[in-house]
C-alpha positions in Angstrom: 6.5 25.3 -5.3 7.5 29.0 -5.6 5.0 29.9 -8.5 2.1 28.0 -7.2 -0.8 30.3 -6.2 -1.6 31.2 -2.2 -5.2 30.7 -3.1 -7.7 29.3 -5.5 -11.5 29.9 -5.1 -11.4 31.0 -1.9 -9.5 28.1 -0.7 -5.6 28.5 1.4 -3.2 26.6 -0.4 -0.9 24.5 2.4 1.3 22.7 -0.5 1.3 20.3 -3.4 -0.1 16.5 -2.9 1.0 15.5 -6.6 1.4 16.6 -10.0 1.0 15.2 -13.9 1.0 15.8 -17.1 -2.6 17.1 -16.4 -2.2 19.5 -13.9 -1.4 19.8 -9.8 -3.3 18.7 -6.6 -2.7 21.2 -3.9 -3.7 20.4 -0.4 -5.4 23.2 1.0 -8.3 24.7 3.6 -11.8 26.1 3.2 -12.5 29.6 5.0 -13.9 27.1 8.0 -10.9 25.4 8.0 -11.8 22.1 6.2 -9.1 20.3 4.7 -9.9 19.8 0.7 -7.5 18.7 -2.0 -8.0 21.2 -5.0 -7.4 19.5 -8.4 -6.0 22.6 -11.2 -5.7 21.7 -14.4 -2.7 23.1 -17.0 -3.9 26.6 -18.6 -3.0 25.1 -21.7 -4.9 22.1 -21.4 -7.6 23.8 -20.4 -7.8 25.4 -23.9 -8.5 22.5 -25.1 -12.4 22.4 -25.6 -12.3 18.2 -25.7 -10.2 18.5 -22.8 -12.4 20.7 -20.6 -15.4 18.5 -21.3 -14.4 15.8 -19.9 -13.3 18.1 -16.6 -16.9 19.3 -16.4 -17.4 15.5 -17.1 -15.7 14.7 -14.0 -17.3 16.9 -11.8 -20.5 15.6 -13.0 -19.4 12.1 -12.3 -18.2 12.9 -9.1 -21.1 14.1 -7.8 -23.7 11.8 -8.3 -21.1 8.7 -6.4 -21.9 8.1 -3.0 -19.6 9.7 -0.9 -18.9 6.5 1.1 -17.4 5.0 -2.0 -15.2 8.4 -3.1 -14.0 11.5 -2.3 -17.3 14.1 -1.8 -17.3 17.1 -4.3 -17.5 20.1 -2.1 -17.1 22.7 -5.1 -15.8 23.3 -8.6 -15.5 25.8 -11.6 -14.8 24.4 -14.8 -15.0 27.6 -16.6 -12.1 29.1 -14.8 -8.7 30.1 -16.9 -7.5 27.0 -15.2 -10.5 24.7 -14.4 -10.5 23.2 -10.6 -12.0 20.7 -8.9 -12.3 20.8 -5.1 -13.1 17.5 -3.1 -12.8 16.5 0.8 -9.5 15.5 1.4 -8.9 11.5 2.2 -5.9 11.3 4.7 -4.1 8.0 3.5 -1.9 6.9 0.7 -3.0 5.2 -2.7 -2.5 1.6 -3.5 -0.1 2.3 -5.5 2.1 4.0 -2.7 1.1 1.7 -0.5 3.1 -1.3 -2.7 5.7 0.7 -3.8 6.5 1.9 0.0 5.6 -1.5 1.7 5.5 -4.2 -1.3 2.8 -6.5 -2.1 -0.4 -7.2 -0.2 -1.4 -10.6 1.8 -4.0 -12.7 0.5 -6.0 -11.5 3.1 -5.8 -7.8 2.3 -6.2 -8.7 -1.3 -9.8 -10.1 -0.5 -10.9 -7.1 1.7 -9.4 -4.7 -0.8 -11.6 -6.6 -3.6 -14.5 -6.5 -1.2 -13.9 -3.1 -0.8 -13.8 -2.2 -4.5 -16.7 -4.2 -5.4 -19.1 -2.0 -3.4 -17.4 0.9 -4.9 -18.0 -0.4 -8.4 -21.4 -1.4 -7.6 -22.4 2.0 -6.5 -20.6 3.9 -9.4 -22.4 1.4 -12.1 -26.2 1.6 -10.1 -26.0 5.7 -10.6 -25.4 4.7 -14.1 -21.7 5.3 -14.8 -18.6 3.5 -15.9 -15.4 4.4 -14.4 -13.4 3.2 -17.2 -9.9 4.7 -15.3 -9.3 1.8 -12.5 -6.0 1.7 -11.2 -3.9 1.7 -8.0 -3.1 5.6 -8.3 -7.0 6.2 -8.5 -7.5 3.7 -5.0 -7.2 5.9 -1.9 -6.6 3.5 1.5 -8.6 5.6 3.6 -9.4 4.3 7.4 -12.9 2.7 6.8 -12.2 1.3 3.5 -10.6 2.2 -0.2 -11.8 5.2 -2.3 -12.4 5.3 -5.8 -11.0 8.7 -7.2 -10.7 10.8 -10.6 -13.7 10.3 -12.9 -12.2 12.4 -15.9 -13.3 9.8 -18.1 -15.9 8.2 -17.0 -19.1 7.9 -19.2 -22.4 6.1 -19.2 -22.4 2.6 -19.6 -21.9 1.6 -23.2 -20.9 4.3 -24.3 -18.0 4.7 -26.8 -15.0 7.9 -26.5 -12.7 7.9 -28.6 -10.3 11.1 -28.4 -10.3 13.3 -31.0 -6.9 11.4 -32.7 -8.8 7.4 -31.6 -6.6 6.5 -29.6 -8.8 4.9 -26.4 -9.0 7.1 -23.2 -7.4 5.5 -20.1 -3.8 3.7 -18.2 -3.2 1.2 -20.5 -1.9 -1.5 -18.2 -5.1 -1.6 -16.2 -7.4 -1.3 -19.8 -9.5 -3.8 -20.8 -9.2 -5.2 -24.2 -12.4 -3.7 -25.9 -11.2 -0.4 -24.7 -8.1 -1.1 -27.2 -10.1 -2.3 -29.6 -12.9 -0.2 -30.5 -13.2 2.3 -27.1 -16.5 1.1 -25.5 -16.8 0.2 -21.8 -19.4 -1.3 -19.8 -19.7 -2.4 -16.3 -17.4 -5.4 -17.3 -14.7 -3.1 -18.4 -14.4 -1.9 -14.4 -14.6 -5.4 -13.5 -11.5 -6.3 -15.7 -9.5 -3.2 -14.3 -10.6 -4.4 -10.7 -8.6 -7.9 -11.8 -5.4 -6.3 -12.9 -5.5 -3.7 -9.6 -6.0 -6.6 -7.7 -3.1 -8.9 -9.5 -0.8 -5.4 -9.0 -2.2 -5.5 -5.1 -1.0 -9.2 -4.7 2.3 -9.3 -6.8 3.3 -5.8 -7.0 3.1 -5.5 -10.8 0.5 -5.4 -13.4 -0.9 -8.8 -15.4 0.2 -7.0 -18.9 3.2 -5.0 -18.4 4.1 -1.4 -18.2 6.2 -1.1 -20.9 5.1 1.3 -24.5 1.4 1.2 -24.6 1.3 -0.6 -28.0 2.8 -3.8 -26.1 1.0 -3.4 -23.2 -2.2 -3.4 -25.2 -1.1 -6.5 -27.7 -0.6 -8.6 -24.4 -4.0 -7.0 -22.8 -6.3 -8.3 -26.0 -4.1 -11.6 -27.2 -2.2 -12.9 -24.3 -2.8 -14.6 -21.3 -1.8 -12.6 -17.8 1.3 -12.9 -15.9 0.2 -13.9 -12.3 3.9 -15.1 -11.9 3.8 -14.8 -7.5 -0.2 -14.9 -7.3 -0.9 -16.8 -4.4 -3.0 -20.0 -5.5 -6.0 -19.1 -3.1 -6.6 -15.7 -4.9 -6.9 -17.3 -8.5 -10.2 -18.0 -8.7 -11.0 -14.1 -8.0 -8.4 -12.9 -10.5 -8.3 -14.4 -13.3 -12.4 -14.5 -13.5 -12.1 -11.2 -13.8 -9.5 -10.5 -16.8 -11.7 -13.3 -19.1 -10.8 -11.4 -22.3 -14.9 -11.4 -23.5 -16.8 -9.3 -21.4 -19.6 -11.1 -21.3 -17.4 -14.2 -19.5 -16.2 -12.0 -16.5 -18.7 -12.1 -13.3 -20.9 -9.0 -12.3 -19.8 -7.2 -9.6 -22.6 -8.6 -7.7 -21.0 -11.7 -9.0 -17.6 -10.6 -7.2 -19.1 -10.0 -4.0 -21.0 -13.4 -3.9 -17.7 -15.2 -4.9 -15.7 -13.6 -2.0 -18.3 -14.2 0.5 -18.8 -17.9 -0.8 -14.8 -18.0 -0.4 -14.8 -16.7 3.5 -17.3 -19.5 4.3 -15.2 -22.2 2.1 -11.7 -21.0 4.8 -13.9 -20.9 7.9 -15.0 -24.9 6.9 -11.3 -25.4 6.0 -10.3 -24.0 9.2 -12.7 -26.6 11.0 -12.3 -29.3 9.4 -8.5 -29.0 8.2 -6.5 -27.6 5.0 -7.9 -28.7 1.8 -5.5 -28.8 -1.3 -7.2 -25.7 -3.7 -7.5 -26.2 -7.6 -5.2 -24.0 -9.2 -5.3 -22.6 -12.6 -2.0 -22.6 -13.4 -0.1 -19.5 -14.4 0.8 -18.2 -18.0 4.2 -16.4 -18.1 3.5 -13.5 -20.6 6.7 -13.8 -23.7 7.5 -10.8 -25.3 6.2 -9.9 -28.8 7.9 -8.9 -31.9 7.1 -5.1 -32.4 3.8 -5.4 -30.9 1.3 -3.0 -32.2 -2.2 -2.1 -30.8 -5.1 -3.7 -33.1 -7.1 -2.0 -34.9 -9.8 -5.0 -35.2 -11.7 -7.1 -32.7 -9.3 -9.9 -31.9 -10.7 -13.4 -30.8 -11.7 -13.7 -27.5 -10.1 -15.5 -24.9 -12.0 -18.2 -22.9 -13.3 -18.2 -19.4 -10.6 -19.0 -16.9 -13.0 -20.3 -14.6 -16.6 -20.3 -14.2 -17.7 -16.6 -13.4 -20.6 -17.3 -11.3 -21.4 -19.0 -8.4 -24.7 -19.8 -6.3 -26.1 -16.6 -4.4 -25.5 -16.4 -0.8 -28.5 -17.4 1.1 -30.6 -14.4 1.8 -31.8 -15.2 5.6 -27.8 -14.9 5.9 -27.3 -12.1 8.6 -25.5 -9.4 7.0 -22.1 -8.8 7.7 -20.7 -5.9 10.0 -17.9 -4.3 8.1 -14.3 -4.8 9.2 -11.6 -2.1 9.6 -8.9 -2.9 7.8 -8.6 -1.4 4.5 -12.2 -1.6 3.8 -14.4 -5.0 3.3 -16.3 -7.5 5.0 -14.8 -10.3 4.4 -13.7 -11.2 8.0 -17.3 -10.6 9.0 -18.6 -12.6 6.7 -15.7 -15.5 8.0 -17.3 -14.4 11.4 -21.2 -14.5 10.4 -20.6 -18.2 8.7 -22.0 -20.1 11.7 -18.9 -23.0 11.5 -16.1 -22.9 14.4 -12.6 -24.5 13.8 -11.4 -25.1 17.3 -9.9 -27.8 19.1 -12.1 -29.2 21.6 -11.3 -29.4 25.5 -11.5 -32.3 27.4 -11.2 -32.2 31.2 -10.6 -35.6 32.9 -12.4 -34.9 35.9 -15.7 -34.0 33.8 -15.5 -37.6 31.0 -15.7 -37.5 27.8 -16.6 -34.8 25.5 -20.4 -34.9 24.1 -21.4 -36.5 20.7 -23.9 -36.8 18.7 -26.4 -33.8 17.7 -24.9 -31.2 20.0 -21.6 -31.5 18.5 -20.4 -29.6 15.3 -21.1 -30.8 12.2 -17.4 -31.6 11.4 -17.6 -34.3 14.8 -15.0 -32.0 16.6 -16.4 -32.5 20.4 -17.6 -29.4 21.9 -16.5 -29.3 25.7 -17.9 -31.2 28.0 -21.9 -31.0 29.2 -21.9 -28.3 32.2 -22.4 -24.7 33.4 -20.1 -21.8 33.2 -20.2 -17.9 33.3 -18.0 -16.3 32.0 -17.6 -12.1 33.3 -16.2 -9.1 31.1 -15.5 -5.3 31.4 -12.9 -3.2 29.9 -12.5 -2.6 25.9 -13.1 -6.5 24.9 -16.3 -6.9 26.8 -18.2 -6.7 23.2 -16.3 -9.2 21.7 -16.1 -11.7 24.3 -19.8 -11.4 24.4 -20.0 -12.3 21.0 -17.8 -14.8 21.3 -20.1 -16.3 24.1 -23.0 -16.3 21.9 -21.0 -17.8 18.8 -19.7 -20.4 21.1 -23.2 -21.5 22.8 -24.8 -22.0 19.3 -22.4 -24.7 18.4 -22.0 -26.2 21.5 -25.3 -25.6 23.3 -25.0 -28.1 25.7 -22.0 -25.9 27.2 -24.4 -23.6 28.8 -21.6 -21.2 28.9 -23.3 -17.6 30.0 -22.0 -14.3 29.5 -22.1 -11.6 32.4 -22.3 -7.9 31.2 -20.0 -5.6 33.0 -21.6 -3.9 36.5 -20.8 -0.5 36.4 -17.8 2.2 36.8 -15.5 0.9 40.0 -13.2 3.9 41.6 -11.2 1.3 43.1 -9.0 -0.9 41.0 -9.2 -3.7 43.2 -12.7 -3.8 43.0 -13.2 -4.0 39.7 -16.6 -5.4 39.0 -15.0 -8.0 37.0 -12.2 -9.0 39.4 -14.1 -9.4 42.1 -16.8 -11.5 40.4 -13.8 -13.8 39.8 -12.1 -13.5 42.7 -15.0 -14.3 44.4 -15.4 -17.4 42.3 -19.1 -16.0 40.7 -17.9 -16.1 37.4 -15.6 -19.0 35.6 -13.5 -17.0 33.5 -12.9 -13.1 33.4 -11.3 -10.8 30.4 -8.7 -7.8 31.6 -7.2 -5.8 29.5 -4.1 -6.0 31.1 -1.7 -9.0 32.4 -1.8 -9.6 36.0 1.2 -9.0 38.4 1.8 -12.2 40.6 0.2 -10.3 43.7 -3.2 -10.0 41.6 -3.0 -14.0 40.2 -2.4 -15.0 43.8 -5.2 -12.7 45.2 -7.7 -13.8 42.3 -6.6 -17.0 42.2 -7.7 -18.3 45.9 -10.6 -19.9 44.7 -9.2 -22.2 41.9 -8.1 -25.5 42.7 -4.7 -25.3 44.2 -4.8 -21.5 43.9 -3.5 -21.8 40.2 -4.9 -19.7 37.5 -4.5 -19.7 33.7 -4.2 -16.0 31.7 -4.4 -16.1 28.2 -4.0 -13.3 25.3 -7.0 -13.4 23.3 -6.9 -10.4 21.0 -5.4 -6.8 20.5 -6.7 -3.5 21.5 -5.9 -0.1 19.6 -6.2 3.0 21.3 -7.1 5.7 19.6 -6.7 10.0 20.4 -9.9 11.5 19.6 -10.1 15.4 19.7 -13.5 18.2 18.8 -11.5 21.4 17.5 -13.6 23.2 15.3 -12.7 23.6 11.5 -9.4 20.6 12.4 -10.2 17.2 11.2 -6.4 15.8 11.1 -3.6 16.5 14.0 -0.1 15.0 15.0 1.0 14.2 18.2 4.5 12.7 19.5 4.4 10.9 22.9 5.9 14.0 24.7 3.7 16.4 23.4 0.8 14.0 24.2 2.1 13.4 27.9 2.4 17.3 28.7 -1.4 17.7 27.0 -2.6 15.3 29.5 -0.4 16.4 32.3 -2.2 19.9 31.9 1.3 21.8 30.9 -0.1 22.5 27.6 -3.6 24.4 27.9 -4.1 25.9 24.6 -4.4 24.4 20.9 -2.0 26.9 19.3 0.8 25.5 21.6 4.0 26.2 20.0 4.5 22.1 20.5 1.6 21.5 18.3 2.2 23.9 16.0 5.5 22.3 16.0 4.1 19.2 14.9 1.1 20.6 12.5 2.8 23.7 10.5 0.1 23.6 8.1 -2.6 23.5 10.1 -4.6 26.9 11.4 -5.0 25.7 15.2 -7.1 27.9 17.2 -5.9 30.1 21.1 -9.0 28.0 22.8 -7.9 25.7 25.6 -7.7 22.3 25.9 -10.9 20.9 27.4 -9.2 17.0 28.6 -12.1 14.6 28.9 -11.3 11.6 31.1 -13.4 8.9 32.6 -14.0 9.6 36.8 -13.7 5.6 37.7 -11.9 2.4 35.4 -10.7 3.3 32.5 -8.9 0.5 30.5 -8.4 3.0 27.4 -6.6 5.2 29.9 -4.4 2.5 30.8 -3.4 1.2 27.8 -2.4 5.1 26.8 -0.9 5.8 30.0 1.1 2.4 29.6 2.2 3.7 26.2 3.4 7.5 27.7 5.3 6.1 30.4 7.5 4.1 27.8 7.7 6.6 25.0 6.7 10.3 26.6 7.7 10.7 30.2 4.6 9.6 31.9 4.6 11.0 35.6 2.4 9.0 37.6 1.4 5.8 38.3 -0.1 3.8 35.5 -3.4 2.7 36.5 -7.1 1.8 35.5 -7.9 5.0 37.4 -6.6 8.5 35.8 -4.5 10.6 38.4 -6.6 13.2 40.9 -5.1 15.8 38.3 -7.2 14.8 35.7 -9.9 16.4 37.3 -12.9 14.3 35.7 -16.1 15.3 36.1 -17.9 12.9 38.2 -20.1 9.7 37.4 -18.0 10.2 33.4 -17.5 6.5 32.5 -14.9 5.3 29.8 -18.4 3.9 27.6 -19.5 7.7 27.6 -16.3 9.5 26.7 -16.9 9.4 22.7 -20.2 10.7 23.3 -19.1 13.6 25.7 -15.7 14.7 23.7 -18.6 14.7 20.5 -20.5 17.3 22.5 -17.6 19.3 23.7 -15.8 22.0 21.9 -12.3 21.6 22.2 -12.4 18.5 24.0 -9.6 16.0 23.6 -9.7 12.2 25.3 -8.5 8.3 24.5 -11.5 5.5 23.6 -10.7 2.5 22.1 -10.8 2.0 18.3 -14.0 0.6 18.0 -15.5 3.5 20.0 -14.3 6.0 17.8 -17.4 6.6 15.6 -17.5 9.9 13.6 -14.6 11.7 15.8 -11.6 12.4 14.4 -8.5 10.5 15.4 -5.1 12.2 15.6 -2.0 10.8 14.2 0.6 9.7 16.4 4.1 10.3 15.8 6.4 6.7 16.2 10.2 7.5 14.1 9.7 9.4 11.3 6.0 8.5 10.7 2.7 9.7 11.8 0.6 6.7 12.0 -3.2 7.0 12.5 -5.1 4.3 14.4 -5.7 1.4 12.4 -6.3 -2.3 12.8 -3.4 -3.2 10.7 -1.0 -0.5 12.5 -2.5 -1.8 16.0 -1.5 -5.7 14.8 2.2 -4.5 13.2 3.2 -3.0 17.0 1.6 -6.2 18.5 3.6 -8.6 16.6 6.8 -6.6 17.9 5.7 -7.9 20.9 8.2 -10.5 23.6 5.7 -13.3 24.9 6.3 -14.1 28.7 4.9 -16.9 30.2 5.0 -18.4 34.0 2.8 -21.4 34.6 0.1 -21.5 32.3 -0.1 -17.5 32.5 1.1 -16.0 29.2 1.3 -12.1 28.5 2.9 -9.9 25.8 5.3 -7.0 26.6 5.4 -4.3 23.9 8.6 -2.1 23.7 6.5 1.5 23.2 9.7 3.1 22.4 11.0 1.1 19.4 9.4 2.8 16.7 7.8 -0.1 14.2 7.4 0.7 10.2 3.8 1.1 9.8 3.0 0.3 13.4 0.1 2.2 15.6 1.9 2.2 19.4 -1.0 3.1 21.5 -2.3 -0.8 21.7 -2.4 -2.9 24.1 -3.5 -7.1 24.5 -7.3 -8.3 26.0 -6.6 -11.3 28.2 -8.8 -13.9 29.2 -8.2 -15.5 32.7 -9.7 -18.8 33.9 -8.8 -21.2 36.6 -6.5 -24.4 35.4 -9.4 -26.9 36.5 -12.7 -27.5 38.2 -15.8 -25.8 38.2 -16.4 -25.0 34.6 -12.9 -24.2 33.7 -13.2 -26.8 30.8 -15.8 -24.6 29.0 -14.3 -21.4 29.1 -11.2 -23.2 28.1 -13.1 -24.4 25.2 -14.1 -20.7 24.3 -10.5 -19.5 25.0 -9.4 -22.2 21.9 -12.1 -20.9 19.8 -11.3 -17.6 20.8 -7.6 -17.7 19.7 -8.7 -19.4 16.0 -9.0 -18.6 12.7 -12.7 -17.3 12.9 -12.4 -16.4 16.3 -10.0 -13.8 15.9 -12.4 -13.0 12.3 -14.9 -12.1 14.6 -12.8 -9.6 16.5 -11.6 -7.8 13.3 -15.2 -7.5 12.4 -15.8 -5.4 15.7 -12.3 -3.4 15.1 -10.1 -5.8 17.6 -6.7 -6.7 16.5 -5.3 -10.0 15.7 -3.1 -12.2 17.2 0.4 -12.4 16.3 1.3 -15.9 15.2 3.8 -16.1 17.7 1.5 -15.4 20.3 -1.6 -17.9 18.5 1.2 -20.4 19.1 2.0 -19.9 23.0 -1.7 -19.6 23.6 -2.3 -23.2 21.6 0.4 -24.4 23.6 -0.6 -23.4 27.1 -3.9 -25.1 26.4 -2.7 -28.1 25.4 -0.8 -28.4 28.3 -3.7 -28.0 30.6 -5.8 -30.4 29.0 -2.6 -32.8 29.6 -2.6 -32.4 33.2 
């Protein structure tokens, strides 16, 4: 704006991020370059001595949350004229954006985001606070999970604050109703708010209105929630929470033992078929005659449905955390032990085993026998642990995993194709589709030379850069492909300046880091530039001569070298990304960052092809897709049609395409698979065992 300050604190102003009846956020950079968001509060505001409390309250607040759960404090002064607040800045939009741009959340997002929360809640209340403010403009999405923000009114648990005129501090629609009764908030108070953010999440609206306050908080202490358009599986978690007596919601702990008992509940379902859920039915909220706010306690409302539940075991491996907008839900899916797949029966090998070694449900496993089953490129991980997941249940499968060899210069003799070509492992993964050439080449050894090629997850690519005191860039396709051609050398390129006007990009040059043999990551990325950036050479496993990699540089070492190079700039898949900083990548008028949701929304854009029993996906890079990352590509898994132990790692293939298969791969930052595609795969395999 044209009054707003240059500077504050020391800090360059780059532009306005929002503004309230409060004050302004500003955007802005430390002297080292650091992107911050500077909250400045009203002058007059700031005269206010209540007021300015609770600012120095904040900042208090603030500082003693985990980081992981909010945005880190990095510097204040709440004795200023106007009082500011500076914090790291958290690229990515709030809940609330996020369903006003995009609408309501999935069920499945729901839970994470709940996940999510819940471990922010629990760290707030163990430091001893109460938020007391929860709602979807105070929930950042960040990358690795959702941030709570703005603790201007938090206060110690139990504690009452009234302002200096009683009426209760906080957004009314997301209050709880001893907050309009007499002001005090516990832990249970967050735990309410959590249900109403998470009813908004789901339906795009809040349980109580947003009408005058005084109606809002009549409905919030005497009537039942709206959860008109909830989906019936995400009562249970809702409407726990918005009990109107505290002491009938669940604890946070509570929360997290609930969603975790609910991820192993849908993995049994998945196995053993859909069961019909009980579903509290849903109380449409009518209007009331010139509601005002009580002043007095009203009676509380009963328990929806029982707030506890049994504690998850504790020998339970813990769950790795899944990248979506922040939970572990789809590891937990993953860690629950039980497989929904449909078993594989190969007539040449009898009947499918029984008895002890099959899963509990009585699905057969595949038949009895021996199979290997060989992996490099970006999936190797998770079809590894897709092995392991896979011999537990079905033991007598003996199907082993081999680890990839080593860096191959040679695309045709990739460790992993020739192993399969050779007919030394059953099944290989690729991260790309074969051409008919390389199907009839690899296929030699299967009976009748015929092979089967099967999508089994999605792979996001990810731009990872080291520029000192730059922790957020854009790139377009072009500017990308003329980076990595070498005809843009230096940082401040008028092309990236083009594309990052507020950014203060240094005259080094650009160091490109690049793996000397097979790079999948490079494929994927050079696959996307020749579609959408004018890609010169050949797309291949190998990078071009021009790269100029240094020699004996693999594609598992990349993240490690860019991290220890100053200026560097490289590709590594998603789940390789670590603490580097990913660039956002131009697609339309967005700029997308890498994300599993992103990768999955270009995937699902995708046209399935299929000849024989081989099936591949071809993305149209330069259709730009709402929301959708474009440097992705498919993992496949190939296999012969029959003999030798086809049968088993046909069996994996089906478990690999499931419900918690494909929870597994979110957990390690894969994608998943597009109905559409789910579907072709299903069918492919049916029609093999047919034959």
């Amino acid at each position: 704006m044209e009054h707003d300050p240059r500077e504050i604190g020391g800090y360059l102003l780059e532009g306005r991020l929002g503004a309230g009846g409060m004050g302004v956020v500003y955007r802005a950079r430390s002297v080292s370059g650091r992107q911050v968001a500077i909250k400045v509060i009203r002058p007059e505001l700031a005269a206010d001595a209540e007021f300015r409390a609770r600012f120095r309250q904040e900042v208090t607040a603030a500082r003693k949350v985990s980081g992981a759960f909010t945005a880190p404090v990095l510097d204040a002064d709440a004795d200023a004229p106007a009082p500011w607040l500076v914090t790291l800045f958290i690229p990515g939009p709030s809940l609330g954006e996020r369903v006003a741009g995009q609408g309501p959340l999935t069920p499945p997002e729901v839970r994470r985001l709940a996940a999510g929360l819940a471990e922010a809640l629990r760290e707030i209340h163990r430091v001893g606070l109460v938020h007391r403010d929860l709602k979807p403009g105070n929930v950042l999405l960040a990358e690795d999970g959702p941030r709570v923000i703005d603790f201007g009114i938090a206060r110690s648990a139990g504690e009452t604050q009234l302002t200096s005129t009683g009426v209760a501090v906080g957004t009314p629609p997301f209050m709880a109703p001893e907050q309009f009764r007499n002001g005090t908030a516990t832990a249970a108070t967050d735990v309410f708010a959590l249900g109403s953010v998470l009813a908004f999440a789901a339906t795009g609206r809040g349980p109580f209105g947003a009408d005058s306050s005084h109606a809002v908080g009549f409905r919030v202490v005497y009537e039942e929630p709206d959860l008109a358009g909830l989906a019936p599986e995400l009562y249970p978690l809702i409407t726990g929470c918005l009990a109107k007596d505290p002491e009938q919601r669940p604890t946070v702990e509570g929360l997290l033992r609930m969603i975790a008992k609910g991820a192993r509940e849908r993995t049994v379902q998945l196995r053993t078929g859909p069961v019909a859920p009980a579903v509290t039915q849903a109380v449409a909220t009518p209007t009331a005659p010139n509601p005002v706010a009580p002043a007095a306690p009203g009676p509380p409302g009963p328990p929806t449905v029982p707030p506890y539940l049994p504690p998850v075991p504790a020998d339970r491996p813990r769950p790795r955390k899944a990248l979506l907008i922040g939970s572990a839900v789809a590891a937990v899916v993953a860690a629950a032990g039980t497989f929904g797949y449909v078993a594989w029966h190969d007539q040449q090998r009898g009947a499918g085993q029984t008895g002890p070694s099959a899963l509990a449900s009585g699905v057969a496993c595949a038949p009895a026998g021996k199979a290997t089953i060989g992996a490099d490129g970006m999936e190797a991980a998770l079809v590894q642990q897709w092995t392991a997941d896979f011999g537990k249940a079905c033991p007598n499968d003996q199907l082993t995993f081999k680890p990839p060899a080593g860096p191959f210069d040679d695309p045709f003799k990739f460790a992993n194709a020739t192993h399969f070509a050779n007919g030394e492992v059953d099944g290989a993964s690729f991260d790309t589709p074969l051409t008919d050439q390389q199907a009839f080449q690899y296929g030699k050894h299967c009976a009748a030379g015929r092979m089967s090629q099967l999508p089994v997850t999605v792979v996001p690519v990810a731009v990872v850069f080291n520029v000192p005191g730059v922790t957020d860039l854009v790139f377009d396709a072009p500017t990308l492909s003329k980076i990595f051609q070498r005809q843009i050398e230096t940082w401040n390129d008028p092309a990236i300046r083009a594309l990052n006007p507020a950014t203060v990009l240094p005259s080094s040059p650009i160091d490109i880091r690049v793996a000397s043999g097979q790079s999948w990551s490079g494929y994927v990325f050079q696959q996307y530039l020749s579609k959408a950036g004018g890609w010169p050479y050949e797309v291949s496993t190998v990078w071009d001569p021009t790269m100029k990699a240094a020699p004996g540089t693999t594609e598992a070492s990349i993240p490690g070298v860019i991290g220890g190079a100053t200026g560097s700039i490289g590709v590594v898949p998603l789940k390789d990304v670590g603490n580097l900083h990913t660039a956002r990548v131009r697609t339309g008028d967005s700029d997308v960052a890498p994300s599993i949701p992103g990768a999955e929304a270009m995937a699902a854009t995708g046209t399935v092809e299929t000849s024989d029993s081989r099936v591949s996906v071809k993305i149209d890079y330069q259709k730009p897709v709402k929301g959708g990352y474009p440097v992705v590509g498919f993992g496949y898994l190939d296999f012969c049609e029959r003999g030798g132990g086809s049968a088993n790692v046909a069996s994996l293939a089906t478990y690999a395409v499931s419900g918690p298969g494909q929870a597994t791969g979110e957990s390690l930052k894969y994608g998943t698979l597009p109905p559409a595609v789910t579907q072709q795969v299903q069918s492919t395999l049916a029609g093999l065992r047919s034959k």
